[in-house]
C-alpha positions in Angstrom: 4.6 -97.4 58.8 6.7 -100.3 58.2 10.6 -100.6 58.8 12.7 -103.6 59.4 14.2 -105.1 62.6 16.9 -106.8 63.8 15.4 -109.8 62.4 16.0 -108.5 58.5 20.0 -107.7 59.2 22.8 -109.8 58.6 25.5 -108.2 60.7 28.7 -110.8 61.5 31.5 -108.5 60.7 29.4 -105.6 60.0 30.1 -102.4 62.5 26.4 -101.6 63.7 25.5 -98.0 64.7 23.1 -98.4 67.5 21.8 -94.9 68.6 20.5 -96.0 72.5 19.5 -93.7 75.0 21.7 -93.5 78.1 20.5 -90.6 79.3 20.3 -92.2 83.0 20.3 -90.1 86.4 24.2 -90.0 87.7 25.2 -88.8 91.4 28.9 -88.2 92.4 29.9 -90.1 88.9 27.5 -93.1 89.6 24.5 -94.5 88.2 21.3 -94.4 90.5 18.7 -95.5 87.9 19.8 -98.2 85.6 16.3 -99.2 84.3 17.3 -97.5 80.4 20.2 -99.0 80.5 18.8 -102.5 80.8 15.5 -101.6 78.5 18.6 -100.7 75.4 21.2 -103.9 76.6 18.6 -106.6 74.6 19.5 -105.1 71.3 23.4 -104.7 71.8 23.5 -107.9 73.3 21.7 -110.1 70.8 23.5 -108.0 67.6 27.6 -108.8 69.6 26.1 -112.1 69.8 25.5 -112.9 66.1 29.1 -111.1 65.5 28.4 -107.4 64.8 30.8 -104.5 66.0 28.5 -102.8 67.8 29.2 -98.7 68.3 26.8 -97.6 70.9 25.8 -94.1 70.1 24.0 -91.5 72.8 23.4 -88.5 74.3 23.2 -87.4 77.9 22.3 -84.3 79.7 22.2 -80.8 77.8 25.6 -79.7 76.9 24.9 -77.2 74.2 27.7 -78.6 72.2 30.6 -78.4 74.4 32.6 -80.8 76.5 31.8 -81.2 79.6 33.1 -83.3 82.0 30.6 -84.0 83.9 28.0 -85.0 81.6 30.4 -87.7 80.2 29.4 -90.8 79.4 32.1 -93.0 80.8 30.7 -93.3 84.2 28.3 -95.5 82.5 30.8 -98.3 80.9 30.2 -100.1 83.7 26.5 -100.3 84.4 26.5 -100.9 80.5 29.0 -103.3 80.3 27.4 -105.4 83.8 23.6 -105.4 81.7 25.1 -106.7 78.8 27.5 -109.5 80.6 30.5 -108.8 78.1 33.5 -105.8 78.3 32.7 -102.5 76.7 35.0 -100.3 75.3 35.1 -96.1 75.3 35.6 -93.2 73.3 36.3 -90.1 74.0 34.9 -88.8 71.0 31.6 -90.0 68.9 33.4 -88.4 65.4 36.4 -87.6 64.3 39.9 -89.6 64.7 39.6 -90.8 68.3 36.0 -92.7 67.2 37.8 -93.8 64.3 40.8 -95.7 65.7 37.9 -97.0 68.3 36.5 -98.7 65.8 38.7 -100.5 63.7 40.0 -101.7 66.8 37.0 -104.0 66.9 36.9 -107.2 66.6 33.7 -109.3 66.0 31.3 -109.5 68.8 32.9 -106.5 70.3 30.8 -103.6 71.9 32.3 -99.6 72.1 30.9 -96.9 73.6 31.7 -93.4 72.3 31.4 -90.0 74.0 27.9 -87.9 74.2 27.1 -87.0 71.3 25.6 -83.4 72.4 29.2 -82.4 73.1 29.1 -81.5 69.8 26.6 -78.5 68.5 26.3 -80.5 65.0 24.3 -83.1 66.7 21.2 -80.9 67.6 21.5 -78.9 64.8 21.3 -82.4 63.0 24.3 -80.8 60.8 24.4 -83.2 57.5 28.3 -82.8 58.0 28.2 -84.5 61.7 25.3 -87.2 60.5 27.8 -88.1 57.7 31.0 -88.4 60.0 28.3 -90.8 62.1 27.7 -92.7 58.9 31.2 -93.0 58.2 31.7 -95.1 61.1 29.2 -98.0 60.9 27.7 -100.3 57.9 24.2 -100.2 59.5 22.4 -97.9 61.8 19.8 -99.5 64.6 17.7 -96.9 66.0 16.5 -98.4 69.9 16.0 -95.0 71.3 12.5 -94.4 70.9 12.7 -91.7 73.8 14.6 -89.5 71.8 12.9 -90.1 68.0 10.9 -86.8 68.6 14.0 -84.9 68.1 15.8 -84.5 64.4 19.1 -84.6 65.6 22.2 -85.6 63.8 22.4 -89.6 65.6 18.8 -90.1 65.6 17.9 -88.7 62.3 20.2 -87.5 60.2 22.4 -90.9 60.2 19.0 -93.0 59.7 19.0 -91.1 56.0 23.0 -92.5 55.2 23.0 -96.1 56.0 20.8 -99.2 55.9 18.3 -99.0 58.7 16.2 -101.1 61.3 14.5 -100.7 64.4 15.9 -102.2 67.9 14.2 -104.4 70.1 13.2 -101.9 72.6 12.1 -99.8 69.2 10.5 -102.1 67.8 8.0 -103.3 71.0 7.1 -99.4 71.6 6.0 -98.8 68.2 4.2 -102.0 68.1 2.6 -101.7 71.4 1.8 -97.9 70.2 0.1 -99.4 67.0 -1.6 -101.4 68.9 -3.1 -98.8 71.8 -3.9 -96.1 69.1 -3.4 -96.9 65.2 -5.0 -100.3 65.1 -6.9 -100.9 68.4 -9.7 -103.3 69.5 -12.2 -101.0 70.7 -13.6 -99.5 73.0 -10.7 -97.3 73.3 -10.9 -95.0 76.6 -8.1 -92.5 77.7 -6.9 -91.2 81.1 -5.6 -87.6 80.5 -4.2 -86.3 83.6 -1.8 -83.5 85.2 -2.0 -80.0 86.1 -2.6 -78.2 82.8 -5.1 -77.9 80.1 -2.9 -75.9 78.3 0.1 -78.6 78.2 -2.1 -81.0 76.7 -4.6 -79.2 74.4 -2.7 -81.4 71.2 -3.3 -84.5 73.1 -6.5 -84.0 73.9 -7.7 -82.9 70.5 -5.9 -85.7 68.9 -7.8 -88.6 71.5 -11.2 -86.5 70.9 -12.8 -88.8 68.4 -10.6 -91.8 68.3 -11.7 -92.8 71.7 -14.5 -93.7 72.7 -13.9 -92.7 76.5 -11.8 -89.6 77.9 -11.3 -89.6 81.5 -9.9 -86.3 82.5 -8.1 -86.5 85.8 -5.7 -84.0 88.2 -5.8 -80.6 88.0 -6.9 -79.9 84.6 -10.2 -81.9 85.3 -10.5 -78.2 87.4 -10.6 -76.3 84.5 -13.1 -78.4 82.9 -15.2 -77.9 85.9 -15.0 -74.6 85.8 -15.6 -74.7 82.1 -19.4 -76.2 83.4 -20.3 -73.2 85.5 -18.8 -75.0 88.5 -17.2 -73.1 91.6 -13.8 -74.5 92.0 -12.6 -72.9 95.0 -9.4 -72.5 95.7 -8.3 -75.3 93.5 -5.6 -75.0 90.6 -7.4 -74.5 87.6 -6.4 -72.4 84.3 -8.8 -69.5 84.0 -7.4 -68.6 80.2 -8.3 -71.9 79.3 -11.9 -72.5 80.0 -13.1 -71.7 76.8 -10.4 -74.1 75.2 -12.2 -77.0 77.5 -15.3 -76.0 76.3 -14.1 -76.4 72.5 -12.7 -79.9 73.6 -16.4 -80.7 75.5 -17.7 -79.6 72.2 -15.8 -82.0 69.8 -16.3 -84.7 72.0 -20.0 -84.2 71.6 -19.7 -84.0 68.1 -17.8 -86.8 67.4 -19.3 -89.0 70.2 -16.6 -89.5 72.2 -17.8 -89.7 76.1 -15.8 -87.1 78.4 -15.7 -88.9 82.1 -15.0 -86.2 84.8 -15.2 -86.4 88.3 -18.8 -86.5 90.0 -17.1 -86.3 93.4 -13.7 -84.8 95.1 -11.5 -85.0 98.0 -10.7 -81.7 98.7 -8.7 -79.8 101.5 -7.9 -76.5 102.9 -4.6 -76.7 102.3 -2.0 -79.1 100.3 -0.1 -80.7 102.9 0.9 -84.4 103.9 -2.4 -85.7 106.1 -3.8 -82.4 105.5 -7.4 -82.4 107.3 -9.6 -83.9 103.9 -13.3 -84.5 103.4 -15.1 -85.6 100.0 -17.9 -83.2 98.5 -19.6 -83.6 95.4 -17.9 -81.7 92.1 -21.1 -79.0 92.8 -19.8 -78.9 96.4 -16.4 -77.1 96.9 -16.2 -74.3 99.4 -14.4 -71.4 98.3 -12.0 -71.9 100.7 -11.5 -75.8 99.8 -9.2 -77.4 97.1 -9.1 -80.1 94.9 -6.8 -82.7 95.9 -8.0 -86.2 94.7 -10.9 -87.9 93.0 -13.5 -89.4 95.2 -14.7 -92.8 95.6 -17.9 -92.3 93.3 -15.7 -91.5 90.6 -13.2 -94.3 90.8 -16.5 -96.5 90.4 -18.0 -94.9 87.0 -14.2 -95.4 86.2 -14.2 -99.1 87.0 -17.9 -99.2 85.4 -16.3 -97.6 82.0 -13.5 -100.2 82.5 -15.6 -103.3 82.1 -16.5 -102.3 78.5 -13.2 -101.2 77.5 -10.3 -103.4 75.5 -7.9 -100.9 74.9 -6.4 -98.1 77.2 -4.1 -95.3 77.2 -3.1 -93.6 80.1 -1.1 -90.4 80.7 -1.2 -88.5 84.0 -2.5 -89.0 87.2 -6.0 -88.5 89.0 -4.8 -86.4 91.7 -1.7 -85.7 93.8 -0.7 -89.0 94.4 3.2 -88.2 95.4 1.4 -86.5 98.8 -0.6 -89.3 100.7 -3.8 -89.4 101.6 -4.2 -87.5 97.9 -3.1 -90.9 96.5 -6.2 -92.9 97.0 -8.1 -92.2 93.4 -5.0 -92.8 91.0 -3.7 -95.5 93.1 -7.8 -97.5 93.2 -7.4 -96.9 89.7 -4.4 -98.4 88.8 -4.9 -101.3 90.3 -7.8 -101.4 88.5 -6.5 -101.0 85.6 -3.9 -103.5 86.4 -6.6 -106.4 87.6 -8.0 -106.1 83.9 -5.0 -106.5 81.9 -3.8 -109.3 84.1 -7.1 -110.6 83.2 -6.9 -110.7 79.5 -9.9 -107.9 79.2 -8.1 -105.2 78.2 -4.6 -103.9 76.2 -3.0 -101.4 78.7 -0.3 -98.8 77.7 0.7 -96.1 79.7 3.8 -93.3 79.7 5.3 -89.7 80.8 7.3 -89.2 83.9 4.3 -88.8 86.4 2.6 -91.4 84.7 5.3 -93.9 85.2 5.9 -92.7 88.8 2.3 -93.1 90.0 2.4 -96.5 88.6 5.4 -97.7 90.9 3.7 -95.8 93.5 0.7 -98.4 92.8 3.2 -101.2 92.6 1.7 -102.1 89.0 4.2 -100.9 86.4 5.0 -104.4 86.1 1.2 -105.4 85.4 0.4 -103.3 82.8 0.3 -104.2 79.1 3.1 -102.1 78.6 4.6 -98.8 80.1 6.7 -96.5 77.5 9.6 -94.6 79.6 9.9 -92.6 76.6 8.3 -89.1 78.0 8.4 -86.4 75.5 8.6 -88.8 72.2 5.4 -90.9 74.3 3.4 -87.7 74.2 4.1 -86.5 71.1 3.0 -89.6 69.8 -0.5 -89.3 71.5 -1.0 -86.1 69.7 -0.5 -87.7 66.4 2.7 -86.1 65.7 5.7 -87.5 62.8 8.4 -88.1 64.8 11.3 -87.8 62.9 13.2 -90.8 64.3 10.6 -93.2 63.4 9.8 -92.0 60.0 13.9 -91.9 59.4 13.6 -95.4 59.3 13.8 -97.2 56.0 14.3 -93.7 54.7 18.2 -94.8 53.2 
């Protein structure tokens, strides 16, 4: 799709809607994770710098459209107002007379911050009435909260459809960097598809059959496909309901000629525990009193072998339990992997969803991949080739 950027707006003077996500863990009224609130500060910075009145515009927690006090969103005028290196102003309110006297009480190059805007029901309702009282109080409307464009709410969607649109920075380099991994890729494409559950992913996994030319199914759910093969599993988690959906998936793949890479050989255990007694089997070779835990070292190199011929990666969920050591060895070898390529030039690397983003860190390599989407939800409804409506919003007014 195409949409315009900050690049196409003329905005001294102009009051600019920016819809950001804030959404940010908060302790005892304090900020413990910052890192969204420094991915959004690029756009809000660089539009107050060329003069705009910038109205930053976001949710936070789940409210159900009531106030509450603890899911406000002044705790965070000062983490926002330290990333962007300029005074922020607040709201208690994102509509009504409160945001309005905010507002005109701008100045150029001035940046407010109203209330959440989930205190209100309107907003998830996306309630034309709230979108319009939204409208009302800007001349433009920036959408840089990729992260919540899966959801058709009032401040992400409804607005988009009232005023003159663009994308934000941290927008704009997603849905490029998304392009780039799965609408217009260099190929070989290959996917890592990991986690516990077949039946969380079968979307995503039906989406990726066919316009990859590599699956690698990881964690848990590469139990299921196992099992789908006639192979004893153990005691390992596994979704018995759902073999017959990996045999569909193992089918489609054939059809369509996409390889499906599953693990040859396992670390398994007797029981899931921190330094838990381990040993590696082959897949065929899991006592029924075992457990999958991790992927073994002959899988990490048919991964790595795979790797040299691929220039574009996607990668969601992990290999195995990396958050419980030793079960951290397979995602971690293949991170780092991953990692050495990109920082190569041989591949395009993007990778997102909580776990995703966690067992990165854990690797120390979130910083050396292509690019790593913090989006979650929006990030995986995009790998299973849904609209979302945030992103097709724009250019919609």
């Amino acid at each position: 799709m195409t949409f315009k950027t900050l690049d196409d707006l003329q905005v001294r003077g102009k009051r600019v809607l920016v819809r950001a996500d804030l959404n940010v863990p908060v302790a005892d009224g304090k900020v413990t994770d910052a890192t969204r609130i420094e991915r959004q500060a690029p756009t809000v910075r660089e539009l107050a710098d060329k003069g705009a009145r910038v109205i930053v515009l976001s949710h936070f927690d789940r409210p159900k459209g009531k106030v509450v006090p603890s899911m406000s969103l002044r705790p965070l005028v000062g983490p926002l107002s330290q990333a962007l290196g300029r005074p922020v102003a607040f709201a208690d309110d994102c509509i009504g007379p409160v945001a309005e006297a905010a507002v005109a009480a701008l100045k150029d190059g001035d940046v407010l911050l109203l209330e959440n805007t989930r205190f209100h029901a309107g907003e998830e309702k996306n309630d034309p009435e709230m979108a319009r009282q939204l409208a009302a109080l800007g001349d433009i409307f920036v959408n840089d909260a990729f992260s919540a464009a899966h959801r058709a709410h009032a401040s992400t969607e409804g607005v988009a459809r009232l005023l003159p649109n663009a994308a934000g920075r941290s927008m704009q380099s997603e849905l490029m960097h998304l392009d780039k991994a799965l609408g217009h890729p260099q190929r070989p494409v290959m996917a890592v598809v990991g986690g516990a559950k077949v039946s969380t992913k079968i979307e995503l996994l039906q989406n990726l059959v066919g316009r990859v030319q590599t699956l690698v199914i990881g964690g848990a759910m590469a139990n299921t496909f196992l099992a789908a093969g006639g192979i004893a599993v153990g005691k390992s988690l596994y979704e018995a309901d759902h073999l017959e959906t990996a045999r569909k998936i193992i089918q489609a793949a054939a059809q369509s000629g996409t390889a499906i890479l599953l693990p040859t050989d396992v670390v398994v255990a007797k029981e899931f525990r921190a330094d838990a007694p381990h040993h590696t089997v082959p897949a065929g070779g899991i006592a029924p009193d075992e457990m999958v835990l991790d992927v073994g070292p002959d899988s990490i190199k048919a991964f790595e072998s795979r790797l040299k011929d691929t220039r574009t990666l996607v990668w969601n969920g992990p290999f195995g339990a990396f958050e419980t050591k030793p079960f951290d060895k397979g995602t971690v070898a293949a991170a780092k992997a991953v990692a050495k390529a990109t920082k190569a030039g041989d591949i395009l690397s993007v990778a997102g969803g909580g776990d995703t983003v966690a067992a990165l860190a854990h690797a120390g390599v979130e910083g050396d991949f292509t690019y790593v989407s913090t989006a979650g939800g929006a990030f995986l409804e995009w790998l299973e080739g849904k609209t979302l409506p945030g992103v097709a919003a724009l250019g919609a007014a």
